[in-house]
KEDRENSE-374701 format. One record per atom (N, C-alpha, C, O): residue in three letters; x, y, z. Coordinates in steps of 0.2 Angstrom, whole numbers, plus 5000, padded with zeros to 4 digits. Example, Ala and Ser with C-alpha at 12.3 -4.5 7.8 and 13.67 -1.06 7.14 Angstrom:
ALA506649725039ALA506249785039ALA506649845039ALA507149835042SER506449895035SER506849955036SER506450005039SER506750065040
//
This chain:
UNK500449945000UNK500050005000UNK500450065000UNK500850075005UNK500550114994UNK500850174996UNK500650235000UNK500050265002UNK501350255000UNK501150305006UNK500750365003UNK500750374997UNK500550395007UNK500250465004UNK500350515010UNK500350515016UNK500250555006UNK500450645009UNK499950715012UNK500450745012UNK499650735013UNK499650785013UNK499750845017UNK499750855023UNK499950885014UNK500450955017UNK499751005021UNK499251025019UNK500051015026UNK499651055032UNK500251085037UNK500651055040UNK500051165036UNK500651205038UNK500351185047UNK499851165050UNK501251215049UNK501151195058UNK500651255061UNK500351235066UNK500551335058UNK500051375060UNK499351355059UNK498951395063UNK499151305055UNK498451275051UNK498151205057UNK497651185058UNK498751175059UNK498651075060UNK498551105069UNK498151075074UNK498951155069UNK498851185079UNK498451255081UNK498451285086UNK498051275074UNK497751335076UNK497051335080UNK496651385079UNK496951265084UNK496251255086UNK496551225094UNK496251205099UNK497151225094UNK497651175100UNK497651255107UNK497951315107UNK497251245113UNK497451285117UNK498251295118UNK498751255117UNK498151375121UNK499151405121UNK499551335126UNK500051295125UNK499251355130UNK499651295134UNK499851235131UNK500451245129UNK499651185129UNK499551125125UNK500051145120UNK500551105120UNK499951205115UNK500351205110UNK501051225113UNK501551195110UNK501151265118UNK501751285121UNK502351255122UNK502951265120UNK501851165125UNK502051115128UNK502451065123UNK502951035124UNK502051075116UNK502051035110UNK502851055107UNK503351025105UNK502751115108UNK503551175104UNK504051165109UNK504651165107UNK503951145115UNK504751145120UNK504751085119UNK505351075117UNK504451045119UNK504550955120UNK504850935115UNK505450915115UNK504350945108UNK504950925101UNK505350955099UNK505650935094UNK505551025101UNK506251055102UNK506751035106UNK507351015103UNK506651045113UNK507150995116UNK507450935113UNK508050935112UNK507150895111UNK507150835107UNK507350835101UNK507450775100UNK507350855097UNK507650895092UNK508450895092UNK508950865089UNK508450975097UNK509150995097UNK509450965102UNK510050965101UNK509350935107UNK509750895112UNK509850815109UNK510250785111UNK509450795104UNK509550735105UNK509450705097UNK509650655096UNK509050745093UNK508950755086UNK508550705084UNK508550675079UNK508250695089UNK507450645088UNK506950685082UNK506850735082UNK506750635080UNK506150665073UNK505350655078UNK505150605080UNK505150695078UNK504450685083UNK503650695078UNK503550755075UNK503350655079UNK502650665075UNK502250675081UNK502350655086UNK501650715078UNK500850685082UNK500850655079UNK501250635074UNK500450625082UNK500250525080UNK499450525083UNK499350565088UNK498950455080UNK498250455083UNK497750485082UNK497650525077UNK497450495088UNK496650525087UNK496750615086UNK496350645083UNK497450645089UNK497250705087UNK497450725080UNK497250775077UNK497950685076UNK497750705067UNK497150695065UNK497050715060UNK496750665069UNK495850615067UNK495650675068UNK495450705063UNK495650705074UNK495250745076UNK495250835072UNK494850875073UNK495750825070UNK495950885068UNK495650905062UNK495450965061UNK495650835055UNK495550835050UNK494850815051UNK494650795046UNK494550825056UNK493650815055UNK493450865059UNK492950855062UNK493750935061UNK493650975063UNK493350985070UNK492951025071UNK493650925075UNK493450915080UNK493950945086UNK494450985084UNK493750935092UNK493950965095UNK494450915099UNK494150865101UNK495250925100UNK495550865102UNK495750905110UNK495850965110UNK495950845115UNK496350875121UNK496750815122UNK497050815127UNK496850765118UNK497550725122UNK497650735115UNK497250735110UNK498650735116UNK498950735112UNK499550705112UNK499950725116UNK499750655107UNK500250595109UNK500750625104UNK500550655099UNK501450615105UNK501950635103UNK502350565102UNK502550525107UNK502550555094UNK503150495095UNK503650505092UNK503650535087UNK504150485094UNK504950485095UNK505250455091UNK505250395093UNK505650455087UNK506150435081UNK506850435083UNK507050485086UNK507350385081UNK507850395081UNK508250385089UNK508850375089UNK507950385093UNK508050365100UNK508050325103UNK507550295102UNK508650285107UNK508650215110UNK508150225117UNK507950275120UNK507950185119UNK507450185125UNK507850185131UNK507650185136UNK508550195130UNK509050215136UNK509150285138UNK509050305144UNK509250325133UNK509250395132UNK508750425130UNK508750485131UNK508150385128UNK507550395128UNK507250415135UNK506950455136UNK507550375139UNK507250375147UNK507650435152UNK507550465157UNK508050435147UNK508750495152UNK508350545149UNK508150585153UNK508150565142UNK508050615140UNK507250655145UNK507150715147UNK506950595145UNK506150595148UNK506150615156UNK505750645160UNK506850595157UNK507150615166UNK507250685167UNK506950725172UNK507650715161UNK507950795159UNK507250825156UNK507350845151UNK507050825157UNK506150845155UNK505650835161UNK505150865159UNK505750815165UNK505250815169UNK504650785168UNK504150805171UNK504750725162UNK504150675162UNK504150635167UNK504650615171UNK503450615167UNK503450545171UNK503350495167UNK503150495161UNK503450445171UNK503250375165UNK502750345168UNK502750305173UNK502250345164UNK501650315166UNK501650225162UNK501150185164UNK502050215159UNK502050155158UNK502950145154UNK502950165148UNK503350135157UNK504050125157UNK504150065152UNK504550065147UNK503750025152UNK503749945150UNK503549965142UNK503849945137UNK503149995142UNK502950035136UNK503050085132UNK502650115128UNK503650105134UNK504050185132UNK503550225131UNK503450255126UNK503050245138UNK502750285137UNK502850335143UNK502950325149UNK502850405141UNK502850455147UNK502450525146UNK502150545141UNK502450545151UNK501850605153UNK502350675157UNK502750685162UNK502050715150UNK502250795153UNK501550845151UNK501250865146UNK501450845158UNK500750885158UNK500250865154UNK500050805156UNK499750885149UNK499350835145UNK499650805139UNK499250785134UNK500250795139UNK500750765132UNK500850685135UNK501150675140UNK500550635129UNK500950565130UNK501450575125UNK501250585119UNK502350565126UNK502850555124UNK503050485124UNK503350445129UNK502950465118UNK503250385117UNK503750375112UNK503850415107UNK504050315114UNK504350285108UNK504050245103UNK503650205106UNK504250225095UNK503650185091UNK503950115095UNK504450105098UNK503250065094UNK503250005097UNK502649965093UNK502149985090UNK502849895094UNK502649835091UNK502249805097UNK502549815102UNK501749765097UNK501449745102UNK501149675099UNK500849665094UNK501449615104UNK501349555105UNK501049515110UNK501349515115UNK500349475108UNK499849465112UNK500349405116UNK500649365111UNK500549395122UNK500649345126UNK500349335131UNK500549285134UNK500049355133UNK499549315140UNK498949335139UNK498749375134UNK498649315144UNK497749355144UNK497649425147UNK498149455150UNK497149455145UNK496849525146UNK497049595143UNK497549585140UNK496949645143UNK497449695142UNK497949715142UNK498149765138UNK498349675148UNK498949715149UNK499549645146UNK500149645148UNK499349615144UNK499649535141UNK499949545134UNK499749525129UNK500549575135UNK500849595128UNK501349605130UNK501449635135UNK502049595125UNK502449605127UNK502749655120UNK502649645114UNK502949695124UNK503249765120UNK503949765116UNK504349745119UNK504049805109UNK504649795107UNK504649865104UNK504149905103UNK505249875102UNK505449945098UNK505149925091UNK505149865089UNK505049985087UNK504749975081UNK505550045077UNK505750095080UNK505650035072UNK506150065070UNK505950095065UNK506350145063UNK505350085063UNK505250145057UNK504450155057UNK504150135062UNK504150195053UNK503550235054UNK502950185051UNK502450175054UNK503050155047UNK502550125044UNK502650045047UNK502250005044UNK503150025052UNK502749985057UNK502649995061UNK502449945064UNK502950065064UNK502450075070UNK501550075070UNK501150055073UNK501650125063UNK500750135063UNK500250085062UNK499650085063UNK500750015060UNK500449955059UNK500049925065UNK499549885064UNK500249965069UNK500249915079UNK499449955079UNK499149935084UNK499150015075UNK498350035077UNK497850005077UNK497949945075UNK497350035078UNK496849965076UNK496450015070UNK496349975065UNK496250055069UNK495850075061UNK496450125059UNK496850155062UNK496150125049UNK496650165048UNK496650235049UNK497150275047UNK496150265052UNK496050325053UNK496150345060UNK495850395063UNK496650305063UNK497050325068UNK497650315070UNK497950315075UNK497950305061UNK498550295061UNK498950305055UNK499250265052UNK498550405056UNK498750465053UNK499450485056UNK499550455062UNK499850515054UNK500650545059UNK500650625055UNK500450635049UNK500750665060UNK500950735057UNK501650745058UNK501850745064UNK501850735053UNK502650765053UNK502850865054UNK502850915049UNK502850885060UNK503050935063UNK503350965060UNK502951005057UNK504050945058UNK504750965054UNK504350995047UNK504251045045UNK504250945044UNK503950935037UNK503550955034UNK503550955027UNK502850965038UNK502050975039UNK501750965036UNK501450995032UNK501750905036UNK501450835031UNK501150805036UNK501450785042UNK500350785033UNK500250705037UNK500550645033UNK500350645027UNK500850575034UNK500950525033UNK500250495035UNK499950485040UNK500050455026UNK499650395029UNK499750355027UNK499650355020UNK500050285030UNK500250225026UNK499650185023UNK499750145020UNK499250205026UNK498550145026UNK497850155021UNK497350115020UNK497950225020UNK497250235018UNK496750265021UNK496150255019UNK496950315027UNK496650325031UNK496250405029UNK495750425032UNK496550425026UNK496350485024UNK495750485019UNK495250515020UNK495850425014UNK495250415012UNK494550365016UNK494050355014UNK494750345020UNK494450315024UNK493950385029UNK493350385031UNK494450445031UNK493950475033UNK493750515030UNK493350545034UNK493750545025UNK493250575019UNK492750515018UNK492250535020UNK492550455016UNK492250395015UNK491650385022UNK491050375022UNK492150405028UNK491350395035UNK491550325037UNK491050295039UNK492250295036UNK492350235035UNK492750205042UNK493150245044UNK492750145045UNK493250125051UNK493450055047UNK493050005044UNK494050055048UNK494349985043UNK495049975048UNK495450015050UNK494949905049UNK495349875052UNK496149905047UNK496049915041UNK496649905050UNK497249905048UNK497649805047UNK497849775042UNK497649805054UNK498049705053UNK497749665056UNK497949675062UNK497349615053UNK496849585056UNK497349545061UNK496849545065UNK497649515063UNK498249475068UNK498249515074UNK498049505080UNK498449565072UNK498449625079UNK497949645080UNK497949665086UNK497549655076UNK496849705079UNK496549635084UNK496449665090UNK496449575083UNK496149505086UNK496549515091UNK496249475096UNK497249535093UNK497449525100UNK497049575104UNK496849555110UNK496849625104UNK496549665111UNK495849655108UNK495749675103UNK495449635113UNK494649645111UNK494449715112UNK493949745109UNK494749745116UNK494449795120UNK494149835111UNK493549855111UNK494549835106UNK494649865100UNK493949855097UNK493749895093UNK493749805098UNK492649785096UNK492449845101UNK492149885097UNK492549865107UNK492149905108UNK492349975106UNK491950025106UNK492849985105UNK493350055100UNK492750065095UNK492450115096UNK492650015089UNK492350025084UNK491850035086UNK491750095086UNK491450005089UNK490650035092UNK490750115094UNK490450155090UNK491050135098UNK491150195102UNK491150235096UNK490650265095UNK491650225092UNK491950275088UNK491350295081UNK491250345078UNK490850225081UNK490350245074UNK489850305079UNK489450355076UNK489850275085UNK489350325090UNK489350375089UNK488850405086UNK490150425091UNK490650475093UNK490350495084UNK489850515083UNK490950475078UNK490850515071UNK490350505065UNK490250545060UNK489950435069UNK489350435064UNK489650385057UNK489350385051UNK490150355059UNK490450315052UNK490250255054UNK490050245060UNK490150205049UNK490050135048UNK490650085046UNK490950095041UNK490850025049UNK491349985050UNK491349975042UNK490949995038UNK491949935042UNK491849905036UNK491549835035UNK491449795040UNK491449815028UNK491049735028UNK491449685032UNK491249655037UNK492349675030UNK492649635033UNK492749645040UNK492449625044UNK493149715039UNK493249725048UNK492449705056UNK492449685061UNK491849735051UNK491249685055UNK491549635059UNK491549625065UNK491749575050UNK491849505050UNK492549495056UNK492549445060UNK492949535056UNK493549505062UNK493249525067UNK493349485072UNK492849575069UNK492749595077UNK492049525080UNK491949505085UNK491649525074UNK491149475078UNK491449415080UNK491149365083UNK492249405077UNK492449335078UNK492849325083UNK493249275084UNK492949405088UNK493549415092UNK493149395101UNK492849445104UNK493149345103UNK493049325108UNK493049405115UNK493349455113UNK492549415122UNK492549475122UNK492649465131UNK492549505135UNK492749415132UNK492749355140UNK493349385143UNK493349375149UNK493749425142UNK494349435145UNK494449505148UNK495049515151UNK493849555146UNK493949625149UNK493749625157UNK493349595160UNK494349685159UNK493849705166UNK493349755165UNK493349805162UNK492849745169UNK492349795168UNK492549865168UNK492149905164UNK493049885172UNK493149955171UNK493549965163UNK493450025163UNK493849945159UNK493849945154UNK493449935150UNK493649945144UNK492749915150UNK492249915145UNK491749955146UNK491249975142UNK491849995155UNK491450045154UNK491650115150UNK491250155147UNK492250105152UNK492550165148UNK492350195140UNK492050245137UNK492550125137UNK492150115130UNK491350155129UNK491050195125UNK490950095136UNK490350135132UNK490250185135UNK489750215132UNK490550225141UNK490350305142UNK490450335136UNK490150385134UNK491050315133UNK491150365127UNK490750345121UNK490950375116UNK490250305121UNK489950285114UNK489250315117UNK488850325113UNK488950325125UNK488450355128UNK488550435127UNK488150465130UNK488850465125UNK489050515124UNK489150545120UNK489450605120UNK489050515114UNK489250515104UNK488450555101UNK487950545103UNK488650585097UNK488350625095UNK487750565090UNK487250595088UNK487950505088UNK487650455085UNK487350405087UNK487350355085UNK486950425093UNK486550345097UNK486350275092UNK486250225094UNK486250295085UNK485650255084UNK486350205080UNK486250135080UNK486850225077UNK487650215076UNK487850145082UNK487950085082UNK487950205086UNK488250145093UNK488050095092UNK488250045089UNK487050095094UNK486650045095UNK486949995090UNK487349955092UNK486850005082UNK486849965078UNK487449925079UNK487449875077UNK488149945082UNK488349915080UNK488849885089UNK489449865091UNK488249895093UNK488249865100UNK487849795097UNK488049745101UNK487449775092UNK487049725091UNK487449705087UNK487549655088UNK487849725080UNK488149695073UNK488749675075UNK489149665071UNK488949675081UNK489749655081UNK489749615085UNK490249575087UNK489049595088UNK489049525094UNK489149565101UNK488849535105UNK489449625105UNK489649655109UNK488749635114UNK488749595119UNK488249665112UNK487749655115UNK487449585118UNK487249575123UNK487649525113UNK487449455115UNK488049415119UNK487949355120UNK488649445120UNK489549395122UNK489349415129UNK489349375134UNK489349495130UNK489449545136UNK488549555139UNK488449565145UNK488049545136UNK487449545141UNK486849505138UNK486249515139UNK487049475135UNK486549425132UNK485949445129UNK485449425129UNK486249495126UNK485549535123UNK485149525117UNK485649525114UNK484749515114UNK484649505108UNK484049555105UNK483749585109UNK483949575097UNK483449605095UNK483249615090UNK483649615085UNK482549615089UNK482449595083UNK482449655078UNK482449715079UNK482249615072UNK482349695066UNK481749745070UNK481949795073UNK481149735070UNK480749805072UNK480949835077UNK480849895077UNK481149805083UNK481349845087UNK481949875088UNK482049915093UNK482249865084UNK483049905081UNK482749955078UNK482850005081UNK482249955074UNK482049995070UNK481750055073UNK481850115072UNK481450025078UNK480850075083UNK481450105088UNK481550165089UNK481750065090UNK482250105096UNK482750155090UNK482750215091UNK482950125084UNK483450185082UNK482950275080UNK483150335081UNK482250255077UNK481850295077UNK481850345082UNK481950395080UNK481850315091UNK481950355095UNK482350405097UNK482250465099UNK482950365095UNK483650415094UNK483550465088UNK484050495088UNK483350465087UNK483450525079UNK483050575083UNK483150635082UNK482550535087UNK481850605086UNK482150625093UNK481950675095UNK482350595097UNK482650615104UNK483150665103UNK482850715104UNK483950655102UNK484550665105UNK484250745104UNK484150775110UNK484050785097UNK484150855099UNK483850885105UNK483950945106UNK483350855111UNK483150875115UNK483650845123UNK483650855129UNK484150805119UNK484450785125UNK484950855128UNK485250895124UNK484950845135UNK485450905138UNK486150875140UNK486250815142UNK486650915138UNK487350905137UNK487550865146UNK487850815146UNK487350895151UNK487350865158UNK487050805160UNK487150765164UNK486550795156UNK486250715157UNK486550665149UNK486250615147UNK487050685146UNK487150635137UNK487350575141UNK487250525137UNK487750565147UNK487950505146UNK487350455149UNK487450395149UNK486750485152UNK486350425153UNK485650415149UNK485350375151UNK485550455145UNK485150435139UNK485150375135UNK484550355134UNK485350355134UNK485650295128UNK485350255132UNK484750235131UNK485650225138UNK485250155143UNK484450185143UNK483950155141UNK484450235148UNK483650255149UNK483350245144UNK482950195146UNK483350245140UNK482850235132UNK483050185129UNK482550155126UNK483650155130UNK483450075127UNK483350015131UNK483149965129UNK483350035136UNK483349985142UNK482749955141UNK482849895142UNK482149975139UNK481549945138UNK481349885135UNK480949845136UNK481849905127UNK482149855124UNK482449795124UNK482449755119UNK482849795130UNK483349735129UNK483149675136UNK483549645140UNK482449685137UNK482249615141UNK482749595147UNK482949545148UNK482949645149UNK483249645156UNK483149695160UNK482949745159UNK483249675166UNK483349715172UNK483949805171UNK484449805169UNK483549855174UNK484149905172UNK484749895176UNK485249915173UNK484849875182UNK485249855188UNK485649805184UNK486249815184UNK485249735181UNK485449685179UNK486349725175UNK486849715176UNK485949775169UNK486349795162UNK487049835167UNK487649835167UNK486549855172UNK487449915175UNK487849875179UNK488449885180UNK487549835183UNK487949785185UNK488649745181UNK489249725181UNK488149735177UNK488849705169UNK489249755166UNK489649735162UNK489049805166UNK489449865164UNK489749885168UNK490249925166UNK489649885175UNK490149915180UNK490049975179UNK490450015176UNK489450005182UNK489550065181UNK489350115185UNK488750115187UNK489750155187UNK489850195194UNK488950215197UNK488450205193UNK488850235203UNK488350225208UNK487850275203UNK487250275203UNK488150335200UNK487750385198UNK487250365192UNK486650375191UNK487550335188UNK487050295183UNK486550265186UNK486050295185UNK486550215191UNK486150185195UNK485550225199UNK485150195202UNK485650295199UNK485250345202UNK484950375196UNK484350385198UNK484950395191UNK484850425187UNK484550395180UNK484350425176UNK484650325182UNK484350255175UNK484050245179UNK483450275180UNK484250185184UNK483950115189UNK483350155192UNK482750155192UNK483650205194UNK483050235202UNK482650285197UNK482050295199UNK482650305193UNK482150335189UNK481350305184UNK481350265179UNK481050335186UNK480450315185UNK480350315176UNK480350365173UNK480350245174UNK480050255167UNK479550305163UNK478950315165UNK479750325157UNK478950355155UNK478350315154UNK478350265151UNK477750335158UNK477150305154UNK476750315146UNK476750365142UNK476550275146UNK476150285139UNK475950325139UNK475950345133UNK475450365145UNK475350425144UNK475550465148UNK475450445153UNK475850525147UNK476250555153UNK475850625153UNK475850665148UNK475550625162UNK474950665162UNK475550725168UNK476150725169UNK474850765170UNK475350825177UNK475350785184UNK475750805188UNK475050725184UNK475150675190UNK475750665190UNK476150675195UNK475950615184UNK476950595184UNK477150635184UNK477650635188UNK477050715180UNK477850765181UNK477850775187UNK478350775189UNK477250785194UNK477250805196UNK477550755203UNK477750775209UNK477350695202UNK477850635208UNK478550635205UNK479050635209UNK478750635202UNK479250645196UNK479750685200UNK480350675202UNK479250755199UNK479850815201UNK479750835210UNK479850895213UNK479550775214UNK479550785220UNK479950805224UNK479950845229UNK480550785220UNK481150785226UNK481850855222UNK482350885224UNK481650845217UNK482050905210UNK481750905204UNK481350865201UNK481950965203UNK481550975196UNK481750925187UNK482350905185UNK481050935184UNK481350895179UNK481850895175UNK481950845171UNK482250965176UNK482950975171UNK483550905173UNK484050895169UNK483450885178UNK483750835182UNK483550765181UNK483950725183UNK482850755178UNK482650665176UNK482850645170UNK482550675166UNK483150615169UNK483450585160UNK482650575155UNK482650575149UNK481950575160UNK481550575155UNK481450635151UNK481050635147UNK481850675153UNK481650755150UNK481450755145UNK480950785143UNK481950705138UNK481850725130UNK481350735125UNK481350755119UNK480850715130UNK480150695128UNK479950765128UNK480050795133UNK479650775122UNK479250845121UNK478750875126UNK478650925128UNK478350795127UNK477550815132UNK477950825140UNK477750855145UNK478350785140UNK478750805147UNK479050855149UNK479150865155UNK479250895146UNK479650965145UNK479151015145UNK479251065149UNK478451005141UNK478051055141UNK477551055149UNK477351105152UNK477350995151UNK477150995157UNK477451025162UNK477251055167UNK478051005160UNK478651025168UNK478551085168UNK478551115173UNK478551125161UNK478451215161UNK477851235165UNK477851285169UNK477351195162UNK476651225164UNK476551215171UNK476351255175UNK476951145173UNK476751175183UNK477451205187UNK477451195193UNK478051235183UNK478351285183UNK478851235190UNK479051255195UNK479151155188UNK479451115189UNK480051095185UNK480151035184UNK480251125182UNK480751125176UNK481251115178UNK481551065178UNK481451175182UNK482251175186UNK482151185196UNK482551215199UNK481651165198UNK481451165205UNK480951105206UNK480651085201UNK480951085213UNK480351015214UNK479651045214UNK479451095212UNK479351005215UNK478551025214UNK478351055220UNK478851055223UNK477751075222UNK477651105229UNK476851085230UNK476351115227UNK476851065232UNK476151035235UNK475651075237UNK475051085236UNK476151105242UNK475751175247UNK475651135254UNK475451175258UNK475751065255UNK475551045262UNK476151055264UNK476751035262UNK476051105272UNK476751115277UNK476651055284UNK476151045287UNK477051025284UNK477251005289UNK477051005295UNK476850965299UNK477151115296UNK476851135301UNK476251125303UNK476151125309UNK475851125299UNK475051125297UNK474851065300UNK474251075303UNK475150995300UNK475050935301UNK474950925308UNK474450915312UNK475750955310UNK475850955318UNK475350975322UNK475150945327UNK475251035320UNK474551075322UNK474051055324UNK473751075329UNK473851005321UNK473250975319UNK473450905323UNK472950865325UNK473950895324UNK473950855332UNK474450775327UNK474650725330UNK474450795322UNK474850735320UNK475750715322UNK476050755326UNK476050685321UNK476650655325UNK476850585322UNK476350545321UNK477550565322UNK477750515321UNK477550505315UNK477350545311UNK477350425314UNK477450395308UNK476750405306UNK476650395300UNK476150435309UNK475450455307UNK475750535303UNK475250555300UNK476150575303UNK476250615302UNK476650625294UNK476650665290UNK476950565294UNK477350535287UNK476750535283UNK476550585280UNK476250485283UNK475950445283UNK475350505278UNK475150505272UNK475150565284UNK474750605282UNK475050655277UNK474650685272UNK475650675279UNK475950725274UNK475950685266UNK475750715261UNK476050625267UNK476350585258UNK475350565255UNK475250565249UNK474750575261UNK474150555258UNK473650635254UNK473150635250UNK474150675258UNK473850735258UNK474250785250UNK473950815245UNK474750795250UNK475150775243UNK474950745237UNK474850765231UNK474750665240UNK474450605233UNK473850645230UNK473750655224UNK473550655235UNK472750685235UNK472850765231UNK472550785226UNK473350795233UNK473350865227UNK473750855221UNK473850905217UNK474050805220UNK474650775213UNK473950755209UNK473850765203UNK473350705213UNK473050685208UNK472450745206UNK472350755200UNK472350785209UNK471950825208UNK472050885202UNK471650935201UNK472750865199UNK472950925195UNK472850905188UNK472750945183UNK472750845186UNK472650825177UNK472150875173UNK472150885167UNK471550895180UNK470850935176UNK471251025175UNK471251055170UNK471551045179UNK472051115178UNK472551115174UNK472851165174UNK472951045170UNK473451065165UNK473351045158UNK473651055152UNK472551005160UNK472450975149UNK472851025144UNK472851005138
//
């Protein structure tokens, strides 16, 4: 496969990079440069990111020309840390500084690999998993290198395996392409599909597979992820899920007519909320298998589903305890407009029954609970004739 070029000046490829960040990028590969005459690329998702006109904040830096001896002294005289030493990988502020490297599956799980130097550019870039992140921007040169085709792959909306050998050693890489169709809205390729549904999925920790799907719960693409949380096997390996054509259909429908009314503070738990109804399981069952921190569970689990018909009774047990800006059911048009009408939107509902009023009246203790929650029920149901 030849290589291919495209020229992008260094004031064009960093003029969207905060001052800091960029600062960071100009001493690092100078230093290195002139002390040690290292050739340094970005490399990864921030050439992705740049050329889709997205917004990037990690930025990886790789290193040419450098023994992993002097490599490590250099990294010392720098005031990097080494966040994975085994993997010539180090950390200076938000910059990951590596050397290229070769990766060989030897044991189980993700960290079961055993690491080598890679000596030239187009087989380091070999070690990615799609070819569209394993773009390099030549600093010096101001050229991106793409050996793979990656450039036309992201003009195309396309994710494509690079080396199917390697890509089959980390599974974690099946839940990459899900995330990633979520995040840009691109579709896998026919083959690369065919290697990820045959890559076994038994050996992740949970906190690594949640990571994956918070970032495909938070993609601009719901109905994307879905599809290919179901076509790559990820949904039946990992939670036993299964579904049929119409209901793929009816749930992807919701997503389209949903996300513009989702709020940027509730995106990461949308996607369960609404499909959960779908997938013939328990919501506790789904987050338990995902590992997924206690706020989901508050916010999915403990949240009351929409009814079929959503009257001022629900908004208003609903918004008992805060307002509806705060329940994931928000997206729903008739939900929003209710919560305005009884002026629950971004505060709880108010019944009007005081406490005080009870005590007065001679009640106490659990007769007191008891009467406040009867006297409340009795004005939440009394409101459906003043909001039709």
């Amino acid at each position: 496969m030849p290589l291919q070029f495209k020229p992008i000046s260094s004031s064009e490829f960093f003029s969207n990079v905060p001052y800091e960040t960029r600062t960071d990028i100009t001493y690092v590969t100078n230093f290195l440069k002139e002390h040690y005459g290292v050739k340094c690329y970005i490399v990864g998702g921030a050439v992705r990111d740049h050329l889709l006109g997205r917004e990037c904040r990690d930025y990886d830096i790789e290193c040419y020309g450098i023994s992993p001896d002097v490599f490590e002294a250099a990294m010392e005289r720098l005031g990097a840390e080494g966040v994975g030493r085994s993997f010539f990988v180090y950390k200076y502020h938000q910059l990951d500084i590596a050397l290229p490297r070769m990766e060989k599956k030897v044991g189980r799980g993700h960290r079961g690999f055993d690491v080598t130097l890679a000596t030239e550019e187009r087989e380091a870039s070999k070690r990615r998993d799609f070819t569209i992140n394993a773009l390099m921007y030549d600093i010096d040169g101001e050229e991106i290198l793409d050996y793979w085709h990656g450039l036309t792959d992201l003009d195309q909306k396309v994710l494509r395996v690079i080396d199917k050998v390697s890509f089959a050693e980390d599974s974690l890489r099946v839940l990459r392409a899900m995330q990633f169709a979520a995040r840009f809205g691109f579709r896998v390729e026919s083959e690369s599909c065919r290697v990820c549904r045959q890559i076994p999925l038994n050996d992740l920790p949970k906190e690594r597979i949640f990571l994956e799907f918070e970032k495909m719960f938070k993609g601009t693409f719901p109905a994307y992820g879905l599809y290919y949380f179901l076509a790559l096997g990820i949904a039946e390996k990992l939670f036993s899920i299964e579904m049929d054509y119409q209901s793929f259909i009816s749930l992807s429908r919701q997503f389209l007519q949903s996300k513009k009314n989702f709020l940027e503070k509730l995106q990461p738990y949308y996607f369960l909320y609404i499909a959960a109804p779908y997938f013939d399981k328990e919501r506790r069952e789904i987050l338990d298998k995902l590992g997924a921190p206690r706020i989901y569970y508050k916010k999915i689990a403990d949240a009351p589903l929409l009814p079929e018909i959503i009257d001022c009774a629900f908004i208003a047990r609903t918004a008992h305890r805060e307002g509806i800006a705060a329940f994931v059911g928000n997206y729903h048009p008739r939900v929003k407009l209710l919560a305005q009408k009884l002026d629950v939107w971004g505060r709880p509902f108010d019944s009007g029954v005081v406490p005080a009023v009870l005590i007065a009246e001679g009640f106490k203790g659990k007769e007191l609970g008891d009467e406040l929650a009867r006297r409340r029920d009795e004005k939440i149901r009394g409101l459906d004739e003043d909001c039709k």
